[in-house]
C-alpha positions in Angstrom: 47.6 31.5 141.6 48.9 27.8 140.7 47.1 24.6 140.9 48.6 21.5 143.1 46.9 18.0 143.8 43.5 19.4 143.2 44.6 22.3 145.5 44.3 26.5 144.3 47.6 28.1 145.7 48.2 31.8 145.7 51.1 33.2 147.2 49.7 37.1 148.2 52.9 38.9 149.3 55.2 38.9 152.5 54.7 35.6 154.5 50.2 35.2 153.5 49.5 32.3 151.7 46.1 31.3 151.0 45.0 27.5 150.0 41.7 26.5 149.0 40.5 22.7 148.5 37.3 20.9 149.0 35.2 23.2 150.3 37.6 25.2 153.2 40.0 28.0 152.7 42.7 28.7 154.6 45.0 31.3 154.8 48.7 31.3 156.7 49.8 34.8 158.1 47.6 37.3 156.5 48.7 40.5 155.9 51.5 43.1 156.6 53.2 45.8 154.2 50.3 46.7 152.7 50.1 43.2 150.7 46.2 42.9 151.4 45.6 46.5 151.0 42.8 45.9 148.1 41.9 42.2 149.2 38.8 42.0 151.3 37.4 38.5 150.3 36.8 37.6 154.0 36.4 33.7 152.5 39.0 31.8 155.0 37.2 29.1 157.2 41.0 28.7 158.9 43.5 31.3 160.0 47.3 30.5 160.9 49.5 32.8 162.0 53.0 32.0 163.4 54.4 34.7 166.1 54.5 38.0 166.8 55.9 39.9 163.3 53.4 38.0 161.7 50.1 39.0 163.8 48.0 41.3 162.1 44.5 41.8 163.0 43.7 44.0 160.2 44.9 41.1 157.8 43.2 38.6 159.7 39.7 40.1 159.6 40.5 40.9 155.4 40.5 37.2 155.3 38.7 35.6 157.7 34.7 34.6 157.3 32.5 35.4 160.1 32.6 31.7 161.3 36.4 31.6 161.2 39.1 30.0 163.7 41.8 31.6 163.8 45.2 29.2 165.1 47.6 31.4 166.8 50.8 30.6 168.2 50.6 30.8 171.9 53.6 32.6 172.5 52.0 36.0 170.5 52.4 38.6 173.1 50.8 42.2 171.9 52.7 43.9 174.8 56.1 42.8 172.6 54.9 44.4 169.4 55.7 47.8 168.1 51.9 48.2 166.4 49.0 49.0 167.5 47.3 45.6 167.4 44.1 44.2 169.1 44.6 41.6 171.1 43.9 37.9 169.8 41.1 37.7 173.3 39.4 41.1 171.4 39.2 39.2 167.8 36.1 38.5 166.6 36.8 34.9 165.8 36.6 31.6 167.5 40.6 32.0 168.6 42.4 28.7 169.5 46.5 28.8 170.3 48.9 26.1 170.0 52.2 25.2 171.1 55.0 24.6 168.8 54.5 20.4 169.3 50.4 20.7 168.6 48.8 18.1 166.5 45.1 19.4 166.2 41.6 19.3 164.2 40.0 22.2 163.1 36.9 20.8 160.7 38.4 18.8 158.5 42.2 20.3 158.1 44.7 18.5 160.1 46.9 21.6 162.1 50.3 20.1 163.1 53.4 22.8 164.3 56.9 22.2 164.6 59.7 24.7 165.8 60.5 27.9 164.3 63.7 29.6 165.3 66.9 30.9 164.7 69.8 29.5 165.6 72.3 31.6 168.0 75.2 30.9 166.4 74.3 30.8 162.7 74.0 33.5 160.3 70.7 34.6 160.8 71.0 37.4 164.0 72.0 40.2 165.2 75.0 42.0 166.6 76.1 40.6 169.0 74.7 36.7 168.2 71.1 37.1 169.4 68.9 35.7 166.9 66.2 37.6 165.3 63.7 34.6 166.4 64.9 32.8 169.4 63.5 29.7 169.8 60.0 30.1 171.6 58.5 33.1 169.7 57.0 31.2 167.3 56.4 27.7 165.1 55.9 26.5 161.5 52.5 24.9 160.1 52.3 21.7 158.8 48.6 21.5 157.5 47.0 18.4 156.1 43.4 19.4 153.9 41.2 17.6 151.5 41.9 18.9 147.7 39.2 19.4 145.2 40.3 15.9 143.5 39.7 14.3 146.9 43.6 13.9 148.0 45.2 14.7 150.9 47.7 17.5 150.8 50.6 18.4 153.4 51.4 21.8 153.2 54.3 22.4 155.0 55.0 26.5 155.6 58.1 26.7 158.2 57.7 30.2 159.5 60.2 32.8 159.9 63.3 30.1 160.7 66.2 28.6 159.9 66.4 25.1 158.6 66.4 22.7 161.8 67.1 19.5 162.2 63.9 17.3 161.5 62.4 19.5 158.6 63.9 17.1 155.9 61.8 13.9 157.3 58.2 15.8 157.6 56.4 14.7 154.6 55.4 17.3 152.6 53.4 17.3 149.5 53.7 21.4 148.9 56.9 23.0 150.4 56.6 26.6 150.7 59.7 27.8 152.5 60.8 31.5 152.9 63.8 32.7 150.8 64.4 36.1 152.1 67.3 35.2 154.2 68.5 38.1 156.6 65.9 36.7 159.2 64.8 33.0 158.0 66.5 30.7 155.7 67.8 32.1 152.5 67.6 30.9 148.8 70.4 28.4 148.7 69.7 26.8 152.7 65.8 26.6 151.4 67.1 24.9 148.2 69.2 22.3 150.0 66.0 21.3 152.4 63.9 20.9 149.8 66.0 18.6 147.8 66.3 16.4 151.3 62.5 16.6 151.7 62.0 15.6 148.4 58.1 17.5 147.6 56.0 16.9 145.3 56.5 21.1 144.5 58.2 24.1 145.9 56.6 27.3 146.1 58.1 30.0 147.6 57.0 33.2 149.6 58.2 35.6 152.0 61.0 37.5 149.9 61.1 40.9 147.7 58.6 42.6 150.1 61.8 44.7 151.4 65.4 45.5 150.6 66.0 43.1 153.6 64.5 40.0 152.1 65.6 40.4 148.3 66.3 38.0 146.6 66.8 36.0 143.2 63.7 34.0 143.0 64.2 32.9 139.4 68.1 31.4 140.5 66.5 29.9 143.5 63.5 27.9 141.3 66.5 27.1 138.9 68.7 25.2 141.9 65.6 23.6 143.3 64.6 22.0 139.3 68.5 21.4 139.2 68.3 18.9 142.1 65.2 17.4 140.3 62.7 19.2 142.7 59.6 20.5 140.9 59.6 24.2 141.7 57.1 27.2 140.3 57.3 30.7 141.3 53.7 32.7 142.2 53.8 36.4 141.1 52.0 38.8 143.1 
């Protein structure tokens, strides 16, 4: 767990993030891989979740308090995934989706989504050029909340994406991009953003949780401080 702007930060494995501030919780793609295996807290008042390889019901309901919304992106489609997953109309949850342009209120945490995808011809898809996230299957967060000093934080987590154009002019006080590569931005393309969004800190998730998405996270934090971005690292 780390401490930002009066915010409590804990990156939990895979792509779930949880951040808690004045008095809300919320927590962005829950679950996966066994990385909430032991974690029942079911604290979240707000539940993000970005497309399809990201939609876990079992992770959502280890999270989410009874009085929970849960903000899906509305291009989730359980027909398209390999699980066995209830569908986000059979949650237990006030449910609301959103496009990848939304610019939404739920309580008191501002719930804005740009564009998550991967780019046909870049490096980031499979043989022969289709990308592992075309664009429409899912979007990025950008979530405004009230910190427990009383300041308003932008959270910015992408998604599973490349870097797109735009991304470096969101203002963004915590930057938590993934660094797996191999399906999303990798170490190096993450560092580059961040020093042309210019944070307040990096933290970085959604690496090491497979051989896929290895990485050097301790190389990556060392680029970012290199190109005077504040960086930490959250251990699971």
């Amino acid at each position: 767990m780390i401490r930002h702007d009066g915010l409590r930060v804990s990156w939990l494995g895979y792509a779930t993030l949880k951040l808690v501030g004045d008095g809300v919780t919320v927590y962005c793609d829950p679950g996966r891989y066994g990385v909430l295996d032991d974690y029942e807290p079911q604290d979240g008042d707000l539940v993000c979740v970005t497309h399809d390889h990201h939609y876990d019901p079992d992770g959502i309901r280890r999270v989410a308090a009874e009085d929970a919304t849960v903000v899906l992106f509305e291009g989730i489609n359980t027909h398209r995934i390999d699980r066995d997953v209830d569908r986000p109309a059979d949650l237990e949850f006030t449910v609301r989706t959103v496009s990848h342009e939304a610019d939404i209120a739920v309580g008191d945490v501002i719930v804005r989504t740009v564009p998550a995808y991967n780019e046909p011809d870049g490096p980031h898809t499979r043989e022969p050029g289709d990308p592992y996230h075309p664009e429409g299957l899912g979007c990025g967060f950008h979530l405004t909340l009230a910190s427990e000093w009383g300041r308003d934080v932008r959270v910015f987590w992408p998604g599973d994406t490349d870097v797109l154009d735009g991304h470096e002019h969101l203002d963004v006080s915590l930057f938590c991009p993934p660094i797996g590569g191999s399906f999303t931005m990798d170490r190096h393309e993450a560092a580059a953003l961040a020093e042309a969004m210019e944070p307040d800190l990096v933290l970085p998730i959604h690496y090491d949780t497979f051989a896929a998405i290895e990485t050097d996270a301790d190389a990556f934090a060392a680029d970012v401080a290199s190109r005077g971005v504040p960086v930490v690292l959250d251990s699971q």
